[in-house]
N, C-alpha and C positions, 0 to 999 in steps of 0.2 A: 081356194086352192093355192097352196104355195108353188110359184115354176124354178124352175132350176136356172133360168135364162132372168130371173128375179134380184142373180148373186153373180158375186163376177167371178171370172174364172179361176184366179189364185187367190192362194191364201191370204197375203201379203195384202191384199184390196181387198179383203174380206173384214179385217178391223177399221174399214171408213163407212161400212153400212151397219146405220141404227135398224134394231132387229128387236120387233117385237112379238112374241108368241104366244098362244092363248095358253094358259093351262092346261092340262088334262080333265076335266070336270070328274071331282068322285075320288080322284088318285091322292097318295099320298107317299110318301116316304115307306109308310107300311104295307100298303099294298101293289110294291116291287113285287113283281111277276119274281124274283132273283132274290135269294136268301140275301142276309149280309155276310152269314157265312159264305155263303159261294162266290159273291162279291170280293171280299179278303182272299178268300183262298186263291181267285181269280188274280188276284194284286201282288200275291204271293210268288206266283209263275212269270209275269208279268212287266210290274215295276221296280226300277231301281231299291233297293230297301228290303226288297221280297223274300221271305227265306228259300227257295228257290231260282230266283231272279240271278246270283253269279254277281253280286253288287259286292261294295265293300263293306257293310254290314247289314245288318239285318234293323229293323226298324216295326214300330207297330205304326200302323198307318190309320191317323186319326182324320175320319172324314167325317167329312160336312153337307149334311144335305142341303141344297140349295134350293131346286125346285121340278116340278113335273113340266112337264111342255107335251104339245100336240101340235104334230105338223104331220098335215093331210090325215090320214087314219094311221100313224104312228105314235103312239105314246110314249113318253120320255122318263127317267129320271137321271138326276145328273148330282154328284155329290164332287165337291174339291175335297186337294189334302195337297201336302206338300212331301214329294217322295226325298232319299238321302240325300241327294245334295240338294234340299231345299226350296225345289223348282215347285211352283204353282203347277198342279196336276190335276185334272179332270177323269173322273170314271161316270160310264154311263152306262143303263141297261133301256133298250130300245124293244118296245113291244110291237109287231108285225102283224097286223090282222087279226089280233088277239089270238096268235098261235104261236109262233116262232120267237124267240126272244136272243137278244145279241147284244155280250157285254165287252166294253170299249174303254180304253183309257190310252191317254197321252198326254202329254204337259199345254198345256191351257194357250201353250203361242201367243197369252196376253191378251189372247178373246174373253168377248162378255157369257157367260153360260148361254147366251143365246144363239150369239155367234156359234160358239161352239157345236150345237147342236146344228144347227143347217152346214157347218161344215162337216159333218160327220153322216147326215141324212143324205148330203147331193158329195161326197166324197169329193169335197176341195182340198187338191194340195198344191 
């Protein structure tokens, strides 16, 4: 069981803990609970670049899957891409009990996708 009292309390001190997480056993890139259309489109609203995002251009956003993770009974995927102005960006779709699903993005703060993940599972900021 991962604890929340495992991680420190801000962000800032969150890139001095090595963080390693199990895979998802089974999961892949392709069996994202989350279309990639819905993904983009979600990116679209979203991020800098977005054709609705209100950015100074519009951009296609070439992501990169990374990897699946599991923490506690949560499953993970997590893909980078770099939004308009160039910034290391993280999107993630988070599976919930195998019901609920919740997709997330923000710029990467220079975290490892692992990090990133336990900061976005115990909502460090």
């Amino acid at each position: 069981m991962i604890k929340r009292e495992d991680f420190p309390e801000k962000l800032e001190d969150l890139h001095k803990v090595n963080i390693s997480l199990p895979y998802a056993e089974g999961e892949s890139e392709i069996t994202c609970p989350v279309s990639m259309k819905d993904i983009l489109e979600y990116l679209d609203w979203e991020a800098p670049g977005g054709k609705n995002a209100g950015g100074e251009m519009i951009i296609d956003f070439e992501l990169k899957f990374l990897r699946t993770a599991l923490v506690n009974e949560t499953k993970f995927w997590i893909w980078s891409f770099l939004d308009e102005d160039d910034t290391e960006c993280y999107v993630t779709v988070a599976l919930y009990d195998n019901d609920p699903t919740f997709t997330g993005y923000d710029e990467s703060f220079g975290l490892t996708p692992e990090q990133y993940i336990i900061m976005e599972y115990f909502d460090i900021i």
